[in-house]
PyMOL Python script that loads the backbone (N, CA, C, O; Angstrom):
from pymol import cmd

cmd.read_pdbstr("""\
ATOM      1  N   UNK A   1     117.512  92.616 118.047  1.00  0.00           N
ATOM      2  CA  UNK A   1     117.258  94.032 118.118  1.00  0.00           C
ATOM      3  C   UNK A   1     117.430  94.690 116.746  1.00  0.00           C
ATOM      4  O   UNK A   1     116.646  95.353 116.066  1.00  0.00           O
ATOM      5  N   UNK A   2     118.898  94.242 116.519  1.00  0.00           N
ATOM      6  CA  UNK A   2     118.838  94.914 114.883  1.00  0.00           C
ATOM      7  C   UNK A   2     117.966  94.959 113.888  1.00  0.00           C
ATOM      8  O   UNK A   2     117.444  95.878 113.256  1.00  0.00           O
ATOM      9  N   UNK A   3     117.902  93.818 113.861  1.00  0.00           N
ATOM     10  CA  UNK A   3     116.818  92.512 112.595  1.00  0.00           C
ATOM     11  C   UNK A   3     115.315  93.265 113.172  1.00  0.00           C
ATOM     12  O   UNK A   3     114.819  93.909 112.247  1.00  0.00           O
ATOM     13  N   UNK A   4     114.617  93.330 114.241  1.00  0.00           N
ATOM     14  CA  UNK A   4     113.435  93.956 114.474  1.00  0.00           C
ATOM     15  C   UNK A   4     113.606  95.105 113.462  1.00  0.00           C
ATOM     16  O   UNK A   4     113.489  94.933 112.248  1.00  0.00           O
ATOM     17  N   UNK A   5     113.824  96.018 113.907  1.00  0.00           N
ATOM     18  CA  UNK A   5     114.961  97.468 113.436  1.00  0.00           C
ATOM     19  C   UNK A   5     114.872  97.701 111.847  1.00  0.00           C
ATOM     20  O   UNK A   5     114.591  98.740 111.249  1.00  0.00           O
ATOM     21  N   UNK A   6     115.296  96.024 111.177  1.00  0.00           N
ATOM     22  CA  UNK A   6     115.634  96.736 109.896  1.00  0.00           C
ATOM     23  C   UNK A   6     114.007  95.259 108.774  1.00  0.00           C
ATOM     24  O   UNK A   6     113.822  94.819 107.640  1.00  0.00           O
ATOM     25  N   UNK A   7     113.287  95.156 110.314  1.00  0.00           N
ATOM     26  CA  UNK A   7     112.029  94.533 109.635  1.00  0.00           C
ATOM     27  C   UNK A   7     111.028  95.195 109.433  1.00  0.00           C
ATOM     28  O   UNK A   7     110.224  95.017 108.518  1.00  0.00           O
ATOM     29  N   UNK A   8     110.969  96.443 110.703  1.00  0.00           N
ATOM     30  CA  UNK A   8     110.048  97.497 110.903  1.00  0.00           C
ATOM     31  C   UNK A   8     110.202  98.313 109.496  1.00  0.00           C
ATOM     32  O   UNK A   8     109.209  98.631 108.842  1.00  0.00           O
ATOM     33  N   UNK A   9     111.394  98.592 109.132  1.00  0.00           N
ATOM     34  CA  UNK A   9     111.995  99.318 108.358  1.00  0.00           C
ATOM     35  C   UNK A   9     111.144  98.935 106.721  1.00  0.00           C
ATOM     36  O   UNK A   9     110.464  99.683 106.018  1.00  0.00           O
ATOM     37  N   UNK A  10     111.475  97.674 106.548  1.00  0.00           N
ATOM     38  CA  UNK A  10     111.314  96.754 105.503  1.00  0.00           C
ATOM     39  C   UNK A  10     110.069  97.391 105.195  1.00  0.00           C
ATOM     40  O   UNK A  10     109.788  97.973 104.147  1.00  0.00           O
ATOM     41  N   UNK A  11     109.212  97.195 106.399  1.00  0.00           N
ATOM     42  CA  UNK A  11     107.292  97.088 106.485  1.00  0.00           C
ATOM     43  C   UNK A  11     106.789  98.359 106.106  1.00  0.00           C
ATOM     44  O   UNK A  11     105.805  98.647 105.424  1.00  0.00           O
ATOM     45  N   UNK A  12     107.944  99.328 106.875  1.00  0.00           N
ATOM     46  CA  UNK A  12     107.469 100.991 106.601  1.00  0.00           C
ATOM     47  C   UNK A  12     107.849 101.309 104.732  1.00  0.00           C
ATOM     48  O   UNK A  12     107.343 102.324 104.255  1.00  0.00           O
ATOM     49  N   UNK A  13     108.657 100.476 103.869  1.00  0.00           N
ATOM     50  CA  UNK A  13     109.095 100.712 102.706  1.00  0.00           C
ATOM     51  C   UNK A  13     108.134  99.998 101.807  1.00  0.00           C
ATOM     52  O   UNK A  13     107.945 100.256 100.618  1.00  0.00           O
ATOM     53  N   UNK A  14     107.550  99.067 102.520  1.00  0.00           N
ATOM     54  CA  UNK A  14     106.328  98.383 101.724  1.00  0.00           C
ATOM     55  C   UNK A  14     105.073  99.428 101.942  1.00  0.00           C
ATOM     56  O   UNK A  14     104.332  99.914 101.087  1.00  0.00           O
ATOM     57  N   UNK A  15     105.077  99.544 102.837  1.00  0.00           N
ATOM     58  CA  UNK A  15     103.771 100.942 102.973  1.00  0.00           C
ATOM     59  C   UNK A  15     104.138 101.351 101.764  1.00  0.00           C
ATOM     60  O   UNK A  15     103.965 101.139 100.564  1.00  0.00           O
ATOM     61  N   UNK A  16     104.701 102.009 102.517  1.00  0.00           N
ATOM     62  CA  UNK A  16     105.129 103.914 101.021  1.00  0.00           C
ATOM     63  C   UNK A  16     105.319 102.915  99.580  1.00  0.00           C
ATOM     64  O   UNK A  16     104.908 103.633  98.669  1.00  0.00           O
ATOM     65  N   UNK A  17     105.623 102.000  99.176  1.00  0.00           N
ATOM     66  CA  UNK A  17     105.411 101.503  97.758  1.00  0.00           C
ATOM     67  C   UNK A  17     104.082 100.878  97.654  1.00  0.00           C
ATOM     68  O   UNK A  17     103.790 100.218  96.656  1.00  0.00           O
ATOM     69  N   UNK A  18     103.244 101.052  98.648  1.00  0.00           N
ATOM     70  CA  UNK A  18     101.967 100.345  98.198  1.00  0.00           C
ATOM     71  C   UNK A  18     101.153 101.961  98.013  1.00  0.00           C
ATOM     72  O   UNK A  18     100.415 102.141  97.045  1.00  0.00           O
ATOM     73  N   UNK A  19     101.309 102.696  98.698  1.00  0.00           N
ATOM     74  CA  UNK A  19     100.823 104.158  98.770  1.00  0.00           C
ATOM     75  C   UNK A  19     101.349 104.421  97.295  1.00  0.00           C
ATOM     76  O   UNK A  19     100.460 104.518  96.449  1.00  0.00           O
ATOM     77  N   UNK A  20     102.683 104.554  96.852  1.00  0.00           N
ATOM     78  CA  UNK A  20     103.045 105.143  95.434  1.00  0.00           C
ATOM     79  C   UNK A  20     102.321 104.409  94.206  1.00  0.00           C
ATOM     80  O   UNK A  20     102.112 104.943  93.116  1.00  0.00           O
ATOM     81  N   UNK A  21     102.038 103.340  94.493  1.00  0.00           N
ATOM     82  CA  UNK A  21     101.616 102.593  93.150  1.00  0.00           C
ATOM     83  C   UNK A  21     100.093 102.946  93.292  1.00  0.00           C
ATOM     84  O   UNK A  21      99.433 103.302  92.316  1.00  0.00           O
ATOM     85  N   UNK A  22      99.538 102.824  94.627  1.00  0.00           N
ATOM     86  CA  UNK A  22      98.188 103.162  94.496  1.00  0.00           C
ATOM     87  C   UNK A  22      97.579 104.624  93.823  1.00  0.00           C
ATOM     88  O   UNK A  22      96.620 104.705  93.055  1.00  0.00           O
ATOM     89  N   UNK A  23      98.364 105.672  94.306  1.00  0.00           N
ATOM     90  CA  UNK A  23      98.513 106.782  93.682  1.00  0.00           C
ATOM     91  C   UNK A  23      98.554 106.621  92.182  1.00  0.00           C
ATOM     92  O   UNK A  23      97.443 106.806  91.685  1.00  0.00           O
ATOM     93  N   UNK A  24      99.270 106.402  91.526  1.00  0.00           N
ATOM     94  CA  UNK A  24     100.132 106.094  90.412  1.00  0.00           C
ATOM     95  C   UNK A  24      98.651 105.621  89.750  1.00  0.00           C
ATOM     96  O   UNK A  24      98.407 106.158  88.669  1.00  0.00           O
ATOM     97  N   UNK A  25      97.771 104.813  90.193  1.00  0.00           N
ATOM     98  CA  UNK A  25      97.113 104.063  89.526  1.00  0.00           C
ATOM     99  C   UNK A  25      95.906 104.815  89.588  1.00  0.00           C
ATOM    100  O   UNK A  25      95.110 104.649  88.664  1.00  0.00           O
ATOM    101  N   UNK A  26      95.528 105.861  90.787  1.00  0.00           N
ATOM    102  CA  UNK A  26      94.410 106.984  91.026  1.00  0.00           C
ATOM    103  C   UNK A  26      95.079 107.683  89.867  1.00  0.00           C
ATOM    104  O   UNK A  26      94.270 107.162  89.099  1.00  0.00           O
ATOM    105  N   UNK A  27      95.646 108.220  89.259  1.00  0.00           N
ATOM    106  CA  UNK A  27      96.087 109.182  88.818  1.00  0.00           C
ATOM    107  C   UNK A  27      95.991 108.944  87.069  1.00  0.00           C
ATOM    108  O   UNK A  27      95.762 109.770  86.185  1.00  0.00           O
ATOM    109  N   UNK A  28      96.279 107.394  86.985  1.00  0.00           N
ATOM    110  CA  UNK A  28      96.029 106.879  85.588  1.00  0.00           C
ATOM    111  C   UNK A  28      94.267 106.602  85.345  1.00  0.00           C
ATOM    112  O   UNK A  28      93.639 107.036  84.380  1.00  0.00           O
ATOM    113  N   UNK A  29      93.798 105.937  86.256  1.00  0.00           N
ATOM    114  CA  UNK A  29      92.149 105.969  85.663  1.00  0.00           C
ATOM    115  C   UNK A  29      91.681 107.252  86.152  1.00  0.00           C
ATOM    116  O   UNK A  29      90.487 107.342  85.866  1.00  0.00           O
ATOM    117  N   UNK A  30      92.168 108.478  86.878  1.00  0.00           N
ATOM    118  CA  UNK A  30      91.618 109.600  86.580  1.00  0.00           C
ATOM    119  C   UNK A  30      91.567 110.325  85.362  1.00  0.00           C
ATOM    120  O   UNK A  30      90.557 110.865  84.908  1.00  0.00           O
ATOM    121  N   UNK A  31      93.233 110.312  84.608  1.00  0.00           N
ATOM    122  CA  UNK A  31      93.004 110.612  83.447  1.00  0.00           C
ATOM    123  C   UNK A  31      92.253 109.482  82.176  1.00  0.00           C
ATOM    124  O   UNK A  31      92.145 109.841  81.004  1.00  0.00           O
ATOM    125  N   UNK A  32      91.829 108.224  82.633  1.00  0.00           N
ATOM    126  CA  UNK A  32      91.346 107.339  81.703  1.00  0.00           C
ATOM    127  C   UNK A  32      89.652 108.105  81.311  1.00  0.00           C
ATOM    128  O   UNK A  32      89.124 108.403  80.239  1.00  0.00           O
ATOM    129  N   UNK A  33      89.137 108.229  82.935  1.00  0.00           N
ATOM    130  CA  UNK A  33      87.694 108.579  82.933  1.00  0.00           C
ATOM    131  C   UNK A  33      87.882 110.244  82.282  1.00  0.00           C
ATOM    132  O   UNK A  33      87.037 110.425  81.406  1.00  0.00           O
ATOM    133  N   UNK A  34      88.291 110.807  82.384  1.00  0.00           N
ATOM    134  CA  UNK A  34      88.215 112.419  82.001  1.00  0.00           C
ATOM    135  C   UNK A  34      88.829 112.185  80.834  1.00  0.00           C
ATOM    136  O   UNK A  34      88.912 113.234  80.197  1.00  0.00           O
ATOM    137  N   UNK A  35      89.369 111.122  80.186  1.00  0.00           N
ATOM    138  CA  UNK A  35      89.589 111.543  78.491  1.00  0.00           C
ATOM    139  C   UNK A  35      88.176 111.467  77.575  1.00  0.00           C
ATOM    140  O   UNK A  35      87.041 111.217  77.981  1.00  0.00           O
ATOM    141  N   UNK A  36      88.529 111.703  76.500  1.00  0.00           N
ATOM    142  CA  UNK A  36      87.162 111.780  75.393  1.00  0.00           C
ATOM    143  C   UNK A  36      87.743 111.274  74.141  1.00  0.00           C
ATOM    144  O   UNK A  36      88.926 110.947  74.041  1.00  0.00           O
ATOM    145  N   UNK A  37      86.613 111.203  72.890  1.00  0.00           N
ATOM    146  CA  UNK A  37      87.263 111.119  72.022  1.00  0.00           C
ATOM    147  C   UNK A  37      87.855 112.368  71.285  1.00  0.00           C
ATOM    148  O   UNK A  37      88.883 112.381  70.608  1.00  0.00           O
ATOM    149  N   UNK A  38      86.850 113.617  71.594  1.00  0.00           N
ATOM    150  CA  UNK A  38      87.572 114.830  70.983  1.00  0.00           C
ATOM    151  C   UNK A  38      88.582 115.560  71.461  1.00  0.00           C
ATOM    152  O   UNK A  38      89.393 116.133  70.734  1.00  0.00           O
ATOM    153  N   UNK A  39      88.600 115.589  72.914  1.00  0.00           N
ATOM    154  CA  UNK A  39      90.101 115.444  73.740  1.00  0.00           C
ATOM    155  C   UNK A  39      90.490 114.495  74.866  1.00  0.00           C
ATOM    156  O   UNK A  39      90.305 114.545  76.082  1.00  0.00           O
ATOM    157  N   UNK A  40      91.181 113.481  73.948  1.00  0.00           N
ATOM    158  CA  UNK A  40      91.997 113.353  74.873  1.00  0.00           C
ATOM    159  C   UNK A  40      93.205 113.243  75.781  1.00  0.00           C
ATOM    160  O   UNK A  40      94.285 113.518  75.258  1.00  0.00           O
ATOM    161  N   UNK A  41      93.198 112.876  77.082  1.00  0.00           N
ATOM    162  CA  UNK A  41      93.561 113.189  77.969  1.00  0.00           C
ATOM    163  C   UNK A  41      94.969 112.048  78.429  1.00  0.00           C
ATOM    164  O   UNK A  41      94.787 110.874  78.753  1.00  0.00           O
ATOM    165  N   UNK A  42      96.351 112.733  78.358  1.00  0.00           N
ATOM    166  CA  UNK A  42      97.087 111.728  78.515  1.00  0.00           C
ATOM    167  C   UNK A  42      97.702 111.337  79.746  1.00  0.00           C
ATOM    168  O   UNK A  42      97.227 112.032  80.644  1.00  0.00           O
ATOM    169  N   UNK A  43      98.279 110.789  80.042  1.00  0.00           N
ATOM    170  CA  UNK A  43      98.982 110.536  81.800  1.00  0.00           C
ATOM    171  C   UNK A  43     100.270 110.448  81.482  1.00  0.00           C
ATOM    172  O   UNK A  43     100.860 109.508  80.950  1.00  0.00           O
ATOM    173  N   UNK A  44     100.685 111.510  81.848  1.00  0.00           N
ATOM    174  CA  UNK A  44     102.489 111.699  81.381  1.00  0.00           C
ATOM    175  C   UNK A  44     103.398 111.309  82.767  1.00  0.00           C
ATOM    176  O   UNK A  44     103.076 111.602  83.918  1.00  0.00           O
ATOM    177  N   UNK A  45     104.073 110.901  82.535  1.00  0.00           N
ATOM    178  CA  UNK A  45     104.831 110.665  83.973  1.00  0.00           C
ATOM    179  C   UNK A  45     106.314 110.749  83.243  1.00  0.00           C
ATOM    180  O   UNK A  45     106.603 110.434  82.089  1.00  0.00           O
ATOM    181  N   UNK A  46     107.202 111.302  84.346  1.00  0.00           N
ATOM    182  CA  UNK A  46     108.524 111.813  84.138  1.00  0.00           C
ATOM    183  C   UNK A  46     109.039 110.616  84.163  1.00  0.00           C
ATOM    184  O   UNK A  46     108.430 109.652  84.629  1.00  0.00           O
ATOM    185  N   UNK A  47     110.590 110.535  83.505  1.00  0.00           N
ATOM    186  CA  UNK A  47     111.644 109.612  83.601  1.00  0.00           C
ATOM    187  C   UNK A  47     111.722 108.755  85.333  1.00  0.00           C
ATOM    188  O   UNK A  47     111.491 107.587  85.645  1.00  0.00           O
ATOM    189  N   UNK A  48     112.163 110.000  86.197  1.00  0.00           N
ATOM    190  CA  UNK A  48     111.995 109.228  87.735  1.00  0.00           C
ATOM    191  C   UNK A  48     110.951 108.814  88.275  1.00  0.00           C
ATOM    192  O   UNK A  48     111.136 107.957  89.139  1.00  0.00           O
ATOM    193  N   UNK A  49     109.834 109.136  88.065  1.00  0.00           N
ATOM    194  CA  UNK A  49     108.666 109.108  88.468  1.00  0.00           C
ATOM    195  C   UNK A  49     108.229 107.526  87.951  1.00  0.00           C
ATOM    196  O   UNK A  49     107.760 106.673  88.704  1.00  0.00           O
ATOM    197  N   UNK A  50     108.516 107.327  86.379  1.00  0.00           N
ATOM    198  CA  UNK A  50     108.654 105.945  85.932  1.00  0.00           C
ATOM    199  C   UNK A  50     109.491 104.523  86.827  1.00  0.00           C
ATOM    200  O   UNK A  50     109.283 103.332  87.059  1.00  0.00           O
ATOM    201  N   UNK A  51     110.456 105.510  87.086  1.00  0.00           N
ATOM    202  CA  UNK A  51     112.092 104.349  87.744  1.00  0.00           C
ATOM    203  C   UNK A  51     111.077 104.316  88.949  1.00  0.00           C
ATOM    204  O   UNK A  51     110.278 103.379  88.978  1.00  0.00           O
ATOM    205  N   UNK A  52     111.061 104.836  89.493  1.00  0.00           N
ATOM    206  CA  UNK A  52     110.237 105.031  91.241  1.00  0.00           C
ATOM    207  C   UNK A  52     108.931 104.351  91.590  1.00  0.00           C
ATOM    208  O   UNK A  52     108.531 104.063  92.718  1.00  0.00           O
ATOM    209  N   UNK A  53     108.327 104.140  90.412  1.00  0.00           N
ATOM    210  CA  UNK A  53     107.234 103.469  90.161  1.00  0.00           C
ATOM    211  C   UNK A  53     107.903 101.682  90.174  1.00  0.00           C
ATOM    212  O   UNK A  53     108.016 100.988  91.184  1.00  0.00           O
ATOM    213  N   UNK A  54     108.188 101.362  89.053  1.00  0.00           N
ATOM    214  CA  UNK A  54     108.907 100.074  88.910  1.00  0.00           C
ATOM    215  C   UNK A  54     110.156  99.815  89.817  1.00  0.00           C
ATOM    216  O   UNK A  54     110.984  99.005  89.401  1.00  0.00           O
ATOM    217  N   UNK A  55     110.268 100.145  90.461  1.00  0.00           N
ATOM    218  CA  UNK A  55     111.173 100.032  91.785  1.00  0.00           C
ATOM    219  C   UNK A  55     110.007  99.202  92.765  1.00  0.00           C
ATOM    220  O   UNK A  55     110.056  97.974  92.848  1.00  0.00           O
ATOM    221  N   UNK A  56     108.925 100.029  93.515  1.00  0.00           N
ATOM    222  CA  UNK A  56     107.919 100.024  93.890  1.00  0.00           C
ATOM    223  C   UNK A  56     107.163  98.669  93.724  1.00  0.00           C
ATOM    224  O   UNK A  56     106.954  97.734  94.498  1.00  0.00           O
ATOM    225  N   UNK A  57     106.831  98.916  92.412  1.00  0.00           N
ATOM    226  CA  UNK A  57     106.113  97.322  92.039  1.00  0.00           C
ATOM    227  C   UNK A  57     106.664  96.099  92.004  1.00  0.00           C
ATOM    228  O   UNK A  57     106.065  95.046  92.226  1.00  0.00           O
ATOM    229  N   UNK A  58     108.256  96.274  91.617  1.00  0.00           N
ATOM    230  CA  UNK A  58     109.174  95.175  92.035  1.00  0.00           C
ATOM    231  C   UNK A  58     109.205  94.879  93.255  1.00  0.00           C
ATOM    232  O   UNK A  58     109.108  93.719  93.656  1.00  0.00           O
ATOM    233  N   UNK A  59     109.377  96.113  94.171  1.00  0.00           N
ATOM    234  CA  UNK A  59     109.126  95.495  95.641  1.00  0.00           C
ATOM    235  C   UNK A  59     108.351  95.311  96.550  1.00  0.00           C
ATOM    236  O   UNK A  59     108.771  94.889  97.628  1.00  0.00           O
ATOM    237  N   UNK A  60     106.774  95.630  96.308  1.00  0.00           N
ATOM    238  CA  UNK A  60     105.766  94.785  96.367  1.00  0.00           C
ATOM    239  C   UNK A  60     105.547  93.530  95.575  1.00  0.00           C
ATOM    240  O   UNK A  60     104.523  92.934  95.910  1.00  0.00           O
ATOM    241  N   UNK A  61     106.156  93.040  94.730  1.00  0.00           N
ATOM    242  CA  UNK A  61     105.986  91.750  93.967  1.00  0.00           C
ATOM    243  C   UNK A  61     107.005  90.896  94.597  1.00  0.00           C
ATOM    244  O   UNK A  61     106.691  89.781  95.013  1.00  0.00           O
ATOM    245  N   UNK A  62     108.072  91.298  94.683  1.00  0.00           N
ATOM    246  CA  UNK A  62     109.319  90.229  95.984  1.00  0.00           C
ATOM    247  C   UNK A  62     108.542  90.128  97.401  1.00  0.00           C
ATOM    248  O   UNK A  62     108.584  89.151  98.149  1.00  0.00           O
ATOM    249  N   UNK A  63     107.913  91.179  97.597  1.00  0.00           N
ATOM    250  CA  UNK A  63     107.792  90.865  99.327  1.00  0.00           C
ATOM    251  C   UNK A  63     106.328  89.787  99.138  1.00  0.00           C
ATOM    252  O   UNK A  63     106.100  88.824  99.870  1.00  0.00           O
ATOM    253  N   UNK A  64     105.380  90.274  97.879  1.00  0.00           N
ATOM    254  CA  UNK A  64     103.965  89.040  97.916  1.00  0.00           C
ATOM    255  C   UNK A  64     104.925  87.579  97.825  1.00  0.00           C
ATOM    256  O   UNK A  64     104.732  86.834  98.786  1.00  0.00           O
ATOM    257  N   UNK A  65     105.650  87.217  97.084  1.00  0.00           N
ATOM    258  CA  UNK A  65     106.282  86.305  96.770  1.00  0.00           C
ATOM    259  C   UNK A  65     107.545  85.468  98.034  1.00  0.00           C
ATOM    260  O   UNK A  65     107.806  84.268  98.121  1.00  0.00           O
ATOM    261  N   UNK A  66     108.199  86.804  98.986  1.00  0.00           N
ATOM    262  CA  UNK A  66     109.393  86.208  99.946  1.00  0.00           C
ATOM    263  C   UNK A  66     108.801  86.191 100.985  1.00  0.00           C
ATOM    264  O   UNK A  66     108.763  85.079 101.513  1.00  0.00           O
ATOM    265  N   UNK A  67     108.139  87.271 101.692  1.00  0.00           N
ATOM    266  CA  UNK A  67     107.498  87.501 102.519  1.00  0.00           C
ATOM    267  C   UNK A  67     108.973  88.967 102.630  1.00  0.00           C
ATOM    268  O   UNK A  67     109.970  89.336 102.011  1.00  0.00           O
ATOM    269  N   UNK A  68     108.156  89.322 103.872  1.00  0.00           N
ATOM    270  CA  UNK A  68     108.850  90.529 104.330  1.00  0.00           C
ATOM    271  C   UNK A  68     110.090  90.388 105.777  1.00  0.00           C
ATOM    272  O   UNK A  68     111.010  91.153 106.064  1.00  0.00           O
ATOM    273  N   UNK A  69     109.776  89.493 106.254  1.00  0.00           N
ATOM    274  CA  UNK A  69     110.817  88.683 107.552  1.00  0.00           C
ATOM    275  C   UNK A  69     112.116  88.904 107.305  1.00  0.00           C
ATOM    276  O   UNK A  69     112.095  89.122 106.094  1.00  0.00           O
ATOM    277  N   UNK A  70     113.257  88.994 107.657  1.00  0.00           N
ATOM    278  CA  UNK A  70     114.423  88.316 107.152  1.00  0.00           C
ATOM    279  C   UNK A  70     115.069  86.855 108.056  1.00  0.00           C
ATOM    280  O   UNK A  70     116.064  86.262 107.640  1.00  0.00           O
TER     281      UNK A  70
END
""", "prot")
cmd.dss("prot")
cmd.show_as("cartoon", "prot")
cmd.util.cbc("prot")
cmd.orient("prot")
């Protein structure tokens, strides 16, 4: 019961880090395509926004690699 509980859990945290990075990555070739050479266009991302990101990709890269089960 627990282990279901904290697998569902696991699966719902892999969502939302596959949603954040996908974002993350809409958001970088949006500003790639809308830069120029006479302006361009940078993709700034905050200190947490960075940590939250690489959090994310670390734990989509453990779960491609462990699986998500416990």
């Amino acid at each position: 019961m627990l282990t279901e509980l904290l697998n569902k859990t696991l699966f719902i945290l892999f969502f939302l880090s596959c949603l954040t990075t996908i974002r993350h990555g809409y958001y970088f070739i949006q500003a790639f395509i809308l830069s120029t050479q006479e302006e361009p266009k940078k993709y700034i991302v905050s200190k947490t926004a960075l940590i939250l990101l690489g959090v994310c990709i670390s734990y989509i890269l453990t779960v491609i690699f462990t699986g998500i089960k416990l």
